[in-house]
PLY file of the C-alpha trace (Angstrom):
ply
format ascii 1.0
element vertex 177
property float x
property float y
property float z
element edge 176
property int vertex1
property int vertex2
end_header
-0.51 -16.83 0.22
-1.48 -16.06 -3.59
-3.35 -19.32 -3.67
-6.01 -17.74 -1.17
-3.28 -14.54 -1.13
-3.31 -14.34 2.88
-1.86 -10.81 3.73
-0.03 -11.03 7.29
-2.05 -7.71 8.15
-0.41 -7.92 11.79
2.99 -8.25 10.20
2.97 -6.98 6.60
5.32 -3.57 7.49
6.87 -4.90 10.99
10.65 -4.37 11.11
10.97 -8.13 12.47
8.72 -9.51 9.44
9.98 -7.40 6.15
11.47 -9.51 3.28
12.76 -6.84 1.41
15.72 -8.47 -0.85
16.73 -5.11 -2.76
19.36 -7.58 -4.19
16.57 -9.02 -5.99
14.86 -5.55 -6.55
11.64 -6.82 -4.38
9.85 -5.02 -1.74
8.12 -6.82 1.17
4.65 -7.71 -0.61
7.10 -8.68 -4.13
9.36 -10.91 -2.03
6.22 -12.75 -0.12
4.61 -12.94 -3.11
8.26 -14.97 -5.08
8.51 -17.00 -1.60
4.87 -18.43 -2.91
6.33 -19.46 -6.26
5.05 -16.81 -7.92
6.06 -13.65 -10.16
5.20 -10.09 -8.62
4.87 -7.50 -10.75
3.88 -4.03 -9.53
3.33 -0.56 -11.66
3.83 2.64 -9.97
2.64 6.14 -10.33
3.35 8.78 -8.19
1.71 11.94 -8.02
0.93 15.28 -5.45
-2.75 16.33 -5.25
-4.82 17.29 -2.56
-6.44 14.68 -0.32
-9.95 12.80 -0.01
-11.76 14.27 3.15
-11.11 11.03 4.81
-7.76 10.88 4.06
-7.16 14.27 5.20
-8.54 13.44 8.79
-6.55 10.83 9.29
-3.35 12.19 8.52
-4.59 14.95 10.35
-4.33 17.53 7.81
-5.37 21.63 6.67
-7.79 21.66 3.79
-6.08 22.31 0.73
-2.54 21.20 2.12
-1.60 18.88 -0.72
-0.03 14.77 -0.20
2.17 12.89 -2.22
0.42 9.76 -3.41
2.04 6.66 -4.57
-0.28 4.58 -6.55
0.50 0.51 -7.29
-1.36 -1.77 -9.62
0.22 -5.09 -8.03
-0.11 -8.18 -10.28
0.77 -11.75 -9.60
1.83 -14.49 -12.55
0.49 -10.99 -14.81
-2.89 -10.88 -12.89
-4.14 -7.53 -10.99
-4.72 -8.96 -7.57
-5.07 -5.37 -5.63
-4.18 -1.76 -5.87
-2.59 0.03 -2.92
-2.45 3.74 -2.73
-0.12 5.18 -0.56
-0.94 9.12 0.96
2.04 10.75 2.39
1.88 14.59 3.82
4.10 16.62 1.78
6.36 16.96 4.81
7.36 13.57 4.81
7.95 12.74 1.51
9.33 16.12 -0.22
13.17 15.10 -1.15
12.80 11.55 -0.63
12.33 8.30 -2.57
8.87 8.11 -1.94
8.55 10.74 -4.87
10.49 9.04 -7.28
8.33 7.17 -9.91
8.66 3.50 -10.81
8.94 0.46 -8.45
11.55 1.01 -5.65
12.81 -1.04 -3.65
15.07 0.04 -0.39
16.06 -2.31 2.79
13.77 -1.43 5.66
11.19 0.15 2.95
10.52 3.73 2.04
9.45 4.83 5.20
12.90 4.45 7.42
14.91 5.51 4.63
13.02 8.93 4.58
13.31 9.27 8.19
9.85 8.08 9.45
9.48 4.82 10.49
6.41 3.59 11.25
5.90 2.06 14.51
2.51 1.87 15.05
-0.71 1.30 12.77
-4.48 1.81 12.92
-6.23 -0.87 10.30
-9.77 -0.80 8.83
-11.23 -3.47 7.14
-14.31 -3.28 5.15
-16.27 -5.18 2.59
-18.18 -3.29 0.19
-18.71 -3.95 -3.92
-16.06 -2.58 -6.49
-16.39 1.22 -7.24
-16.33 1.74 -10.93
-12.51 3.14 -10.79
-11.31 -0.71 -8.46
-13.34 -2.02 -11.84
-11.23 -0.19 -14.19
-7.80 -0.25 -12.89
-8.28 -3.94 -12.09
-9.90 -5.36 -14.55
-12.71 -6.59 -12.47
-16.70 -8.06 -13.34
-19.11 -4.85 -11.88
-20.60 -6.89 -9.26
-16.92 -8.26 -7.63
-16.80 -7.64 -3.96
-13.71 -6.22 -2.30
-12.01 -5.91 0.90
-11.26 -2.41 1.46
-8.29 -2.01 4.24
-7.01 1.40 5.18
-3.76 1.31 7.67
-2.58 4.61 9.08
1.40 4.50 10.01
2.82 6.52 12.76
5.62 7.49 13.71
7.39 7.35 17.21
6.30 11.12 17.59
2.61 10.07 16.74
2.83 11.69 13.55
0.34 10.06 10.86
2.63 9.79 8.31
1.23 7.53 5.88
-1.83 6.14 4.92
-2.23 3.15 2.30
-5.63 1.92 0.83
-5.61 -1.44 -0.41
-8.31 -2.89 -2.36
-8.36 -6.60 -2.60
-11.40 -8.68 -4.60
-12.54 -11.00 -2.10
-12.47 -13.69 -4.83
-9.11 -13.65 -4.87
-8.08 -13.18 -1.31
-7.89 -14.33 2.57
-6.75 -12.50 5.45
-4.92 -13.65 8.01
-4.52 -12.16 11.30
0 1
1 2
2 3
3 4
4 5
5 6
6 7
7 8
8 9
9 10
10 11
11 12
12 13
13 14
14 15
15 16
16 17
17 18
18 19
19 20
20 21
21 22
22 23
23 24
24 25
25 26
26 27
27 28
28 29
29 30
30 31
31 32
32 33
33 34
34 35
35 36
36 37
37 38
38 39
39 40
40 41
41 42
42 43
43 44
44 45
45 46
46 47
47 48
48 49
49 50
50 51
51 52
52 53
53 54
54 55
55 56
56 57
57 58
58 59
59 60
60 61
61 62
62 63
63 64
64 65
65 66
66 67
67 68
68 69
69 70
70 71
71 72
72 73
73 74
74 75
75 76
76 77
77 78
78 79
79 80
80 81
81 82
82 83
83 84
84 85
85 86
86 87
87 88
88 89
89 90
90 91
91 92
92 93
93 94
94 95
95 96
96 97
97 98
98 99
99 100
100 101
101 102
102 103
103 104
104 105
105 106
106 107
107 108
108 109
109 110
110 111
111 112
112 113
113 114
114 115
115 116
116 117
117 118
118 119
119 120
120 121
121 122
122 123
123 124
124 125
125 126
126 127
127 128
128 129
129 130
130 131
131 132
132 133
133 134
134 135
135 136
136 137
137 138
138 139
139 140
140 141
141 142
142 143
143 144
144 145
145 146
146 147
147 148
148 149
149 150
150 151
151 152
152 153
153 154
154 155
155 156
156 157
157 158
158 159
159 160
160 161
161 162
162 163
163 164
164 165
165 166
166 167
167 168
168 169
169 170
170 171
171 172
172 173
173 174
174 175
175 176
Protein backbone atom coordinates (compact mmCIF):
# COMPACT_ATOMS: atom_id res chain seq x y z
CA UNK A 1 0.00 0.00 0.00
CA UNK A 2 1.32 3.74 -0.59
CA UNK A 3 0.08 4.61 2.85
CA UNK A 4 2.95 2.30 4.35
CA UNK A 5 3.58 1.35 0.31
CA UNK A 6 3.63 -2.59 1.07
CA UNK A 7 5.33 -4.20 -2.07
CA UNK A 8 3.87 -7.91 -2.52
CA UNK A 9 7.67 -8.98 -2.94
CA UNK A 10 6.34 -12.75 -3.24
CA UNK A 11 3.90 -11.63 -5.90
CA UNK A 12 4.98 -8.32 -7.46
CA UNK A 13 5.99 -10.08 -11.18
CA UNK A 14 3.87 -13.51 -10.73
CA UNK A 15 1.80 -14.25 -13.84
CA UNK A 16 -1.29 -15.02 -11.40
CA UNK A 17 -0.78 -11.52 -9.51
CA UNK A 18 0.08 -8.83 -12.49
CA UNK A 19 -2.40 -5.90 -12.88
CA UNK A 20 -1.18 -4.70 -15.93
CA UNK A 21 -4.29 -2.65 -17.58
CA UNK A 22 -2.36 -1.48 -20.87
CA UNK A 23 -5.91 -0.07 -21.56
CA UNK A 24 -5.12 2.32 -18.97
CA UNK A 25 -1.36 2.56 -20.02
CA UNK A 26 -0.27 1.12 -16.36
CA UNK A 27 2.18 -1.49 -15.61
CA UNK A 28 1.88 -3.79 -12.55
CA UNK A 29 3.52 -1.41 -9.80
CA UNK A 30 1.29 1.83 -11.76
CA UNK A 31 -1.93 -0.19 -11.57
CA UNK A 32 -1.32 -1.30 -7.66
CA UNK A 33 -0.33 1.89 -6.99
CA UNK A 34 -4.19 3.61 -8.83
CA UNK A 35 -5.99 0.50 -6.97
CA UNK A 36 -4.65 2.54 -3.65
CA UNK A 37 -6.29 5.77 -4.81
CA UNK A 38 -3.41 7.14 -5.89
CA UNK A 39 -1.62 8.67 -9.13
CA UNK A 40 1.59 6.72 -10.42
CA UNK A 41 3.82 8.43 -12.28
CA UNK A 42 7.06 6.82 -13.48
CA UNK A 43 10.10 8.41 -15.74
CA UNK A 44 12.14 6.17 -17.78
CA UNK A 45 15.58 6.13 -19.20
CA UNK A 46 17.04 3.52 -20.94
CA UNK A 47 20.50 3.08 -21.69
CA UNK A 48 23.46 0.14 -22.68
CA UNK A 49 26.66 0.31 -20.58
CA UNK A 50 28.67 -2.17 -19.07
CA UNK A 51 27.69 -3.70 -15.73
CA UNK A 52 28.56 -3.19 -11.87
CA UNK A 53 30.77 -6.25 -10.77
CA UNK A 54 27.85 -7.44 -8.85
CA UNK A 55 25.56 -7.17 -11.39
CA UNK A 56 27.70 -8.92 -13.75
CA UNK A 57 27.88 -12.09 -11.42
CA UNK A 58 24.58 -12.44 -11.13
CA UNK A 59 23.54 -12.38 -14.54
CA UNK A 60 26.39 -14.43 -14.97
CA UNK A 61 28.24 -12.41 -17.36
CA UNK A 62 32.04 -11.80 -19.43
CA UNK A 63 33.74 -8.64 -18.28
CA UNK A 64 33.19 -6.01 -20.62
CA UNK A 65 29.99 -7.71 -22.24
CA UNK A 66 27.70 -4.69 -22.08
CA UNK A 67 23.56 -4.77 -20.52
CA UNK A 68 20.76 -2.81 -21.38
CA UNK A 69 19.57 -0.89 -18.36
CA UNK A 70 16.21 0.51 -17.84
CA UNK A 71 16.20 3.12 -15.22
CA UNK A 72 12.64 4.38 -13.38
CA UNK A 73 12.20 7.30 -11.06
CA UNK A 74 8.61 6.06 -9.78
CA UNK A 75 6.56 8.80 -8.05
CA UNK A 76 3.27 8.58 -6.29
CA UNK A 77 0.58 11.75 -5.97
CA UNK A 78 4.17 13.59 -7.69
CA UNK A 79 6.41 12.19 -4.84
CA UNK A 80 9.71 9.97 -5.63
CA UNK A 81 8.92 6.95 -3.56
CA UNK A 82 11.80 4.52 -5.16
CA UNK A 83 13.95 4.05 -8.16
CA UNK A 84 14.17 0.65 -9.84
CA UNK A 85 16.88 -0.16 -12.26
CA UNK A 86 16.38 -2.85 -14.44
CA UNK A 87 19.86 -4.85 -16.00
CA UNK A 88 19.10 -6.94 -18.94
CA UNK A 89 22.06 -8.93 -20.95
CA UNK A 90 22.20 -7.60 -24.32
CA UNK A 91 20.89 -10.93 -25.57
CA UNK A 92 17.67 -10.53 -24.16
CA UNK A 93 16.75 -7.26 -24.78
CA UNK A 94 18.45 -6.32 -28.32
CA UNK A 95 15.19 -5.80 -30.72
CA UNK A 96 12.74 -5.68 -28.08
CA UNK A 97 10.64 -3.19 -26.09
CA UNK A 98 12.75 -3.28 -23.26
CA UNK A 99 15.02 -0.80 -25.33
CA UNK A 100 12.54 1.55 -26.21
CA UNK A 101 12.61 4.74 -23.98
CA UNK A 102 9.65 6.15 -22.09
CA UNK A 103 7.11 4.30 -19.86
CA UNK A 104 5.73 1.10 -21.54
CA UNK A 105 3.31 -0.70 -20.74
CA UNK A 106 2.55 -4.39 -22.40
CA UNK A 107 0.04 -7.25 -20.96
CA UNK A 108 2.12 -9.87 -19.20
CA UNK A 109 5.09 -7.10 -18.88
CA UNK A 110 8.25 -6.69 -20.84
CA UNK A 111 9.70 -9.80 -20.07
CA UNK A 112 7.08 -12.40 -21.92
CA UNK A 113 6.65 -10.15 -24.67
CA UNK A 114 10.47 -10.38 -25.46
CA UNK A 115 10.43 -14.00 -25.11
CA UNK A 116 11.77 -14.54 -21.52
CA UNK A 117 9.52 -14.97 -18.95
CA UNK A 118 10.58 -15.07 -15.73
CA UNK A 119 9.67 -17.92 -13.67
CA UNK A 120 11.73 -17.93 -10.93
CA UNK A 121 13.47 -15.14 -8.67
CA UNK A 122 16.32 -14.83 -6.16
CA UNK A 123 15.52 -11.58 -3.72
CA UNK A 124 17.93 -9.64 -1.46
CA UNK A 125 16.91 -7.36 0.96
CA UNK A 126 19.13 -5.00 2.69
CA UNK A 127 19.05 -1.91 4.81
CA UNK A 128 21.79 0.41 4.50
CA UNK A 129 21.76 4.60 4.43
CA UNK A 130 21.12 6.51 1.04
CA UNK A 131 24.24 6.67 -1.29
CA UNK A 132 24.69 10.18 -2.46
CA UNK A 133 23.24 9.26 -6.16
CA UNK A 134 19.49 7.44 -4.10
CA UNK A 135 19.92 11.24 -2.49
CA UNK A 136 19.98 12.93 -5.72
CA UNK A 137 17.66 11.18 -7.95
CA UNK A 138 15.16 11.07 -5.08
CA UNK A 139 15.22 13.93 -3.51
CA UNK A 140 16.07 12.50 -0.19
CA UNK A 141 17.60 14.17 3.52
CA UNK A 142 21.56 12.58 3.58
CA UNK A 143 20.91 10.56 6.55
CA UNK A 144 17.43 8.67 5.04
CA UNK A 145 17.72 4.96 5.35
CA UNK A 146 16.72 2.66 2.51
CA UNK A 147 15.75 -0.76 1.74
CA UNK A 148 17.89 -1.98 -0.92
CA UNK A 149 16.17 -5.19 -2.78
CA UNK A 150 17.88 -6.84 -5.69
CA UNK A 151 15.62 -9.73 -7.50
CA UNK A 152 17.30 -11.81 -10.17
CA UNK A 153 14.58 -13.28 -12.85
CA UNK A 154 15.11 -16.49 -14.60
CA UNK A 155 13.97 -17.98 -17.09
CA UNK A 156 12.61 -21.63 -17.56
CA UNK A 157 16.16 -22.45 -19.06
CA UNK A 158 17.82 -20.92 -15.84
CA UNK A 159 18.98 -18.10 -17.72
CA UNK A 160 19.45 -14.85 -15.42
CA UNK A 161 17.82 -12.65 -17.50
CA UNK A 162 17.10 -9.71 -15.55
CA UNK A 163 18.07 -8.10 -12.60
CA UNK A 164 16.16 -5.01 -10.97
CA UNK A 165 17.49 -2.88 -7.98
CA UNK A 166 14.97 -1.13 -6.13
CA UNK A 167 15.71 1.40 -3.62
CA UNK A 168 12.94 2.24 -1.28
CA UNK A 169 13.42 4.97 1.86
CA UNK A 170 12.34 3.07 4.72
CA UNK A 171 10.34 6.16 5.79
CA UNK A 172 8.17 5.71 3.26
CA UNK A 173 7.75 2.00 2.97
CA UNK A 174 6.65 -1.62 4.39
CA UNK A 175 7.20 -4.90 3.00
CA UNK A 176 5.06 -7.47 2.93
CA UNK A 177 5.84 -10.99 2.39
Amino acid sequence: QVDGNNEHLWMFDRDGYRRDTPEAGLDAWAADVRAQGHEPRQEVDVSIAEPSPVVAGLLRLSEGDPIVIRRRLRLVDDVPYQTADSHYPMWVAQGTDIMMPGDVTIPGGLMRAAGHPQVRFTDQLTGRMATDLDVMRMDLPRITPVFEHVRTGFNADDAAVRVIVTISPTDRTRILF
